[in-house]
Each structure stands twice: as C-alpha cells, then as structure tokens.
C-alpha positions in Angstrom: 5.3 -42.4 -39.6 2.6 -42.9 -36.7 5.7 -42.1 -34.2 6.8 -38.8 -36.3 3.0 -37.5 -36.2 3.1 -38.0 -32.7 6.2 -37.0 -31.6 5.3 -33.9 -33.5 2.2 -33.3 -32.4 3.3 -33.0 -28.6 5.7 -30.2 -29.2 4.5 -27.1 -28.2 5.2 -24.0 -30.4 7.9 -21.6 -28.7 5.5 -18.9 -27.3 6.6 -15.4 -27.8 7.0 -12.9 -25.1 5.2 -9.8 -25.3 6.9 -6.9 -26.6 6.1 -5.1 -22.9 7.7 -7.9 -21.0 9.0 -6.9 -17.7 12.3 -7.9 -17.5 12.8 -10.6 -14.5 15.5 -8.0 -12.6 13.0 -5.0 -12.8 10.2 -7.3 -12.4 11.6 -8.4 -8.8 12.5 -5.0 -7.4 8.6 -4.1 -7.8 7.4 -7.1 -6.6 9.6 -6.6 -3.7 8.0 -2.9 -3.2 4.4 -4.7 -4.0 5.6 -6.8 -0.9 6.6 -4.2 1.7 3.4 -1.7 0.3 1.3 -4.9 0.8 2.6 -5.6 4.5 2.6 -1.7 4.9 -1.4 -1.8 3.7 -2.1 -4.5 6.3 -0.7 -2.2 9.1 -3.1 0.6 8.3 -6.1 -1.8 7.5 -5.1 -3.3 11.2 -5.4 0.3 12.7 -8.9 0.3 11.3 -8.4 2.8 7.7 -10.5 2.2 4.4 -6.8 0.5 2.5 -9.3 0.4 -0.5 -7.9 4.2 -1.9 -5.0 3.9 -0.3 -4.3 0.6 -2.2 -4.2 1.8 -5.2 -2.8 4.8 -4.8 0.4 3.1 -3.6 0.5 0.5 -6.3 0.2 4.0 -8.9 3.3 5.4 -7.0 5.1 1.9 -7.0 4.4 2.0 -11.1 5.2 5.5 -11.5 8.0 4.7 -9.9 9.6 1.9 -11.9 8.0 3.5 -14.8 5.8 1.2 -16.5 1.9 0.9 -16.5 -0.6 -1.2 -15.1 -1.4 -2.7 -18.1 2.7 -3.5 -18.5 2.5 -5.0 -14.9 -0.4 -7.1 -15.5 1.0 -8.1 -18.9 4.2 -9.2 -17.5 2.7 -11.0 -14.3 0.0 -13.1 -17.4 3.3 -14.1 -19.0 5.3 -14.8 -15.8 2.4 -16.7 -14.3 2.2 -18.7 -17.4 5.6 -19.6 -16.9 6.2 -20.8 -13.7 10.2 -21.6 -13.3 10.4 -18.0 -14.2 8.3 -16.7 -11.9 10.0 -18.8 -9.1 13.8 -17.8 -9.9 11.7 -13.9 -9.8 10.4 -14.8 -6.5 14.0 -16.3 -5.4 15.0 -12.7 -6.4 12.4 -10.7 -3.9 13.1 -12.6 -0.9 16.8 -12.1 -0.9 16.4 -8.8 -1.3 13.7 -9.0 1.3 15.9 -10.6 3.4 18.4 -8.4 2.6 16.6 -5.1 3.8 15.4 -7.3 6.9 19.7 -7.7 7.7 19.5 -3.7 6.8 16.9 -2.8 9.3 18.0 -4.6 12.2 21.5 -3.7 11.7 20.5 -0.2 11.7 18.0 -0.7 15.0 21.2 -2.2 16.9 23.0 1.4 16.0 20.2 3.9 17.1 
C-alpha cells in the first residue's frame, strides 16, 4: 500500500497545453526571424542607433507577420520553456534553417 501511495504520488498530472500554443513548425520559423532581427538589431546598435524603438517595432512586424500576438508568443515561449526537449528539437529546427539561409547567401555571393 505504502509503495502504491508513493508510486502515485510522484506522477505528475499531464499538463495541458494552452489553447494559443504555437505550433513547434510555426514556432521555429519566428524564432529563426527573432534570430536574424536580433543579429540585424546588433548591427544598428554597433553603428551607434537608439535599437530600443526599433526593437520593438521589428518584433511587431515579425508578429504581424506570422500572425499571432505578443501575448500568443509569450504564451507559447512559457509553455515551450517549461518543456525543455521541446524547445530543443524547436531550436534544432532554427539553426538548420539558419544554416540553411547561411548555404543560400553565400551561394548567391559566389554568383554576383
């Protein structure tokens, strides 16, 4: 009885995801425009701008874009963060498609 209580008692309930969950395919394609904004952000902040406006201007556009709202974003990133092996096959998502554009750019540089 003592072993049923315990075993019992260390199973977690199934926690639901929220009804606004970004789905992990949509959820990589805006991290991966996050990323570039973000290294895009650092050039201009480099060059001596206020990125502060800017910033969050770009991230508006970037939801706008993908059509969701900040509130979804955050939401999904709460979730996501919360569950780490999704998060990292998310993240194994953004840098191949990083890696990906990176192939796409220089391929491009060698034809110009």
């Amino acid at each position: 009885m003592i072993t049923v209580l315990l075993f019992i008692g260390c199973i977690q309930p199934k926690e639901k995801k929220p009804g606004a969950l970004i789905t992990p395919r949509k959820m990589a394609e805006i991290l991966t425009d996050l990323q570039i904004a973000d290294a895009w952000i650092a050039i201009k902040q480099n060059e001596g701008q206020d990125i502060k406006l800017l910033s969050t201007q770009i991230e508006d556009s970037l939801f706008k874009k993908h059509h969701i709202t900040r509130a979804q974003f955050d939401t999904s990133m709460v979730w996501y963060s919360a569950h780490a092996e999704e998060l990292d096959k998310i993240y194994d998502q953004v840098i191949q498609q990083l890696e990906l554009l990176k192939e796409q750019n220089k391929t491009s540089k060698k034809q110009n």
